[in-house]
N, C-alpha and C positions, 0 to 999 in steps of 0.2 A: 445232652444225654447224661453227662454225669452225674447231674440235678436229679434227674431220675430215678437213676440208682441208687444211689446215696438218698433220694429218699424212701425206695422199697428197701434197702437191706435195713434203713430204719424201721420201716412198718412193721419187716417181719423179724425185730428184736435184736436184730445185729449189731452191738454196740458198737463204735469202732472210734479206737484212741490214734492220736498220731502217730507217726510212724517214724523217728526219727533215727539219722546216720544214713536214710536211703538216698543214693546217688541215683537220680532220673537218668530212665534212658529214652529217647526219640520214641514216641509211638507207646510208650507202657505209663501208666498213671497210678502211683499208689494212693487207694482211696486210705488207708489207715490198716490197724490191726484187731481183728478182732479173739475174743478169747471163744466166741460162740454162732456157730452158723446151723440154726434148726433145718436150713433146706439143702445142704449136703447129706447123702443119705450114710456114707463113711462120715460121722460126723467124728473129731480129733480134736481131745482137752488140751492139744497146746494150742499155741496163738495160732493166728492164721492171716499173712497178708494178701489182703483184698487188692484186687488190678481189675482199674478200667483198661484197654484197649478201645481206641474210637477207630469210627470208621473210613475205610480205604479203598481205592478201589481194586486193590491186588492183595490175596493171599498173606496174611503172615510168613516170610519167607524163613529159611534155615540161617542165614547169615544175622537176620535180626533177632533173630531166637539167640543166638551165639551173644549177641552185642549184651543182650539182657542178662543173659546167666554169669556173665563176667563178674557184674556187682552184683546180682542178686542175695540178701541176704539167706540164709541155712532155714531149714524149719519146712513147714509147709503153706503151701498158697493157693489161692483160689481166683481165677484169671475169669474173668466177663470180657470178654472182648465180642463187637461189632464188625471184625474181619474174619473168613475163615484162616485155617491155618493149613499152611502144606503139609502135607502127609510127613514128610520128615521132618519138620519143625517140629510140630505134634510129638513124634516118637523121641527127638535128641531133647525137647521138655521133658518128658514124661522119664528117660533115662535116668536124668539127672540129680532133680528135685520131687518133693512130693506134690502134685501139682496136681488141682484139679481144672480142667478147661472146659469153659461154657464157651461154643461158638455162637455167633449170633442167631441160629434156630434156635438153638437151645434159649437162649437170653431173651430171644424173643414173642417166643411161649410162656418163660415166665413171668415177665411186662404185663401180654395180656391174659395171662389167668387171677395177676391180682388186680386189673381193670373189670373182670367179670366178678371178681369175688368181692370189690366194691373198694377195694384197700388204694386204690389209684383211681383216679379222674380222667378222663379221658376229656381235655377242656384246652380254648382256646384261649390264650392270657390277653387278660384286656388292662390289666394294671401293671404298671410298671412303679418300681421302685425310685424313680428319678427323685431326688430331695428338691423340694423346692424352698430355697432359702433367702424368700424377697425382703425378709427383715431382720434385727438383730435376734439372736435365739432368746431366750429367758434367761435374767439372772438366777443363779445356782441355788441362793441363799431362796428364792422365791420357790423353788420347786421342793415336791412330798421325800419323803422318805423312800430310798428304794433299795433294792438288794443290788449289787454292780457286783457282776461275774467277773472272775479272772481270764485275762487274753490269752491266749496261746499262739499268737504271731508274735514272733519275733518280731520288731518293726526294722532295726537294724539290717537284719539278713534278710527280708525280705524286699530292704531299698537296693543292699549292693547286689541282689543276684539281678534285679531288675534296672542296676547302672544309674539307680537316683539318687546316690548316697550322698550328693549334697544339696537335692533339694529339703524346702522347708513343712515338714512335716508337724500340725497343730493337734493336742489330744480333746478330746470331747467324748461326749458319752450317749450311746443313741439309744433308744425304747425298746424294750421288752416286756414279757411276763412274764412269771413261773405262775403255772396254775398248780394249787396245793388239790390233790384228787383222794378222795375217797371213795373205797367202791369195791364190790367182790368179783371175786374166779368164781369162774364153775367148770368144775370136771366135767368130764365126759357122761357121768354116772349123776349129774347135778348134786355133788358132793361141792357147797359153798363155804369161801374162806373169805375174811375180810380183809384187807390191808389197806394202808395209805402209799401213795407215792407223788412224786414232785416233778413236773414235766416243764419244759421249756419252750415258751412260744418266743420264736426270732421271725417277725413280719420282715425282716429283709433279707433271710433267704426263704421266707415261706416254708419253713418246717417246723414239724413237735420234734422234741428229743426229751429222755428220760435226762431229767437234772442231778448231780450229785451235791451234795454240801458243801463238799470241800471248792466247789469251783467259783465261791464267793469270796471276794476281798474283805480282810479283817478288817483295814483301813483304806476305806475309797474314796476316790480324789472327788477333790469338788468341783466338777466339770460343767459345760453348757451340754446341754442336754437338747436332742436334734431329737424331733417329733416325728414317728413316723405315720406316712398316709391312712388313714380311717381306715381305704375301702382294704388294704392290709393282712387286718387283724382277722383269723379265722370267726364266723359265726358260731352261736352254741351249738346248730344242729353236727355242722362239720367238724366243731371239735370233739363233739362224742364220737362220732363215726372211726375217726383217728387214734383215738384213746384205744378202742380195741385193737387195732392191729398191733399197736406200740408195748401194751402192759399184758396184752394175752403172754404166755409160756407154757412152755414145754418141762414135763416131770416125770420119772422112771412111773412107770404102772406098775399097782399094788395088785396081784394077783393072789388070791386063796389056794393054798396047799390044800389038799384032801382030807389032810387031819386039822384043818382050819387055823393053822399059822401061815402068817402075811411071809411071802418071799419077794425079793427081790425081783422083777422084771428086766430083760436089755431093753424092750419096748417103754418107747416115748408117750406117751398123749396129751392131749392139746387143753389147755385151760384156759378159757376161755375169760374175755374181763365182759361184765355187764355193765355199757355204760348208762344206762336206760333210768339209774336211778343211781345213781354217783354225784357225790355232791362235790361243788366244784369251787374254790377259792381261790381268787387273783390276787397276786402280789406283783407289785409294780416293780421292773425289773430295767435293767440296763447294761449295755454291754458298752466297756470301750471302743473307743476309735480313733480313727485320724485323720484330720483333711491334708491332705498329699497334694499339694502346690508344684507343677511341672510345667515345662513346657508344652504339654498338650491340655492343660486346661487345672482344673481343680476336680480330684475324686473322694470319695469317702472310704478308706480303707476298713474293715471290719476285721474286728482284733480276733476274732476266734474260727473265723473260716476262710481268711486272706482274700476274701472277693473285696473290689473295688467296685462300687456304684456312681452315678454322674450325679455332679452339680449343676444343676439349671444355672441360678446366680449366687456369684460370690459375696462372700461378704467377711468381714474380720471376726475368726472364732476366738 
């Protein structure tokens, strides 16, 4: 279910950076921060941390509401949870911080309205990400030129929270894209603008995200490079499809004063991206990693979303 999420609040432009100093509590998940949320209707230019809650089968109670607010950091937050919440939880939240709460009607209305609006799939997974690594990978010096993102796992902190700080941890570098997009908005009023933007295809967790510049290494290591599966990589039709929910935005409305000077609007409207004729250019991309050698086997850590994926067979990276 997180996968989920974290892939609609992508679709509908919610950018969201890590969140770091947050001390986890039992039951609350922070997906990150974001500075922009177009589907709260109180929408608030400070940040805003984003929470999964998964599901249970009892109520959000008032004691674990309490465990939460202890570390919760100040500001405002926007909670998704899968559970409802008791009447008093609800209220000693809402007291405290600025909070907004989706219960899971709520969450789960709007799942399926951007399944009806075409922005999610409603699909049963037939491919699995397992690596299959029956042979040696490719020498370094033989492979193309590629862009290599900067990781944002910790690898250190995230061996000792997980008590494997001395196992043997190898760096390597696994397949991506950035696709370079060209293509326009159109207002409400079919008022068209052009722009370019730089997106990020990651076949191993299956998502677009808007790419920034800076998340590229000046100097990147020269690593084996792990192939990922074909079946994978999104097709053209479905990465158009995606492209719209991701690069569409929201802009104040330009409304006509009576004496014919533009004023300022509070109203939002929606600009929409045409992908229909956007031209599209792949650049071959790669994100670090690490094969994480343990006692339950061999995983592939992925440096920028901390998922671990299975090794079918091992072999010396």
């Amino acid at each position: 279910m997180d996968d989920t999420v974290g892939d609609l609040l992508n679709l509908r432009g919610v950018r969201l950076v890590e969140a770091s100093g947050i001390t986890e509590t039992i039951g609350f998940r922070c997906l990150g921060i974001a500075e922009r949320i177009p589907d709260l209707e109180d929408e608030t230019s400070a940040s805003v941390h984003v929470w999964h809650i998964a599901s249970n089968l009892l109520p959000l109670s008032v004691a674990e509401a309490e465990r939460w607010l202890v570390d919760a950091p100040s500001g405002p937050h926007w909670m998704l949870s899968e559970r409802e919440f008791e009447l008093a939880a609800s209220e000693l939240l809402n007291s405290r911080l600025k909070i907004e709460l989706w219960g899971p009607e709520t969450l789960s209305r709007w799942i399926g309205e951007a399944v009806l609006r075409g922005d999610l799939r409603a699909m049963i997974p037939t491919i699995s990400p397992i690596i299959e690594l029956e042979q040696e990978l490719p020498d370094p010096s033989n492979s193309i030129d590629r862009v290599v993102l900067s990781p944002i796992v910790d690898l250190d902190e995230w061996l000792i929270q997980r008590g494997l700080e001395f196992v043997e941890a190898n760096p390597v570098l696994i397949e991506a894209r950035i696709w370079r997009v060209d293509g326009t908005l159109v207002s409400p009023k079919g008022v068209r603008e052009n722009g370019s933007w730089s997106v990020l295809e990651d076949p191993w967790a299956g998502r677009l995200e808007l790419h920034e510049v800076d998340e590229v290494l000046s100097n990147a290591p020269k690593l084996r490079l792990v192939d990922a599966n074909s079946d994978l990589w999104f097709g053209e039709d479905d990465l158009r499809v995606m492209l719209v929910g991701i690069l569409e935005t929201r802009r104040q409305k330009q409304e006509e004063a009576k004496a014919g000077s533009a004023v300022r609007s509070t109203m939002l409207e929606r600009w929409t991206f045409d992908s229909s004729e956007a031209e599209l250019e792949m650049i071959p991309t790669a994100i670090p990693a690490w094969i994480i050698d343990h006692d339950r086997g061999r995983e592939l850590l992925h440096s920028r979303n901390g998922r671990t994926y299975e090794i079918n067979s091992a072999v010396e990276p």
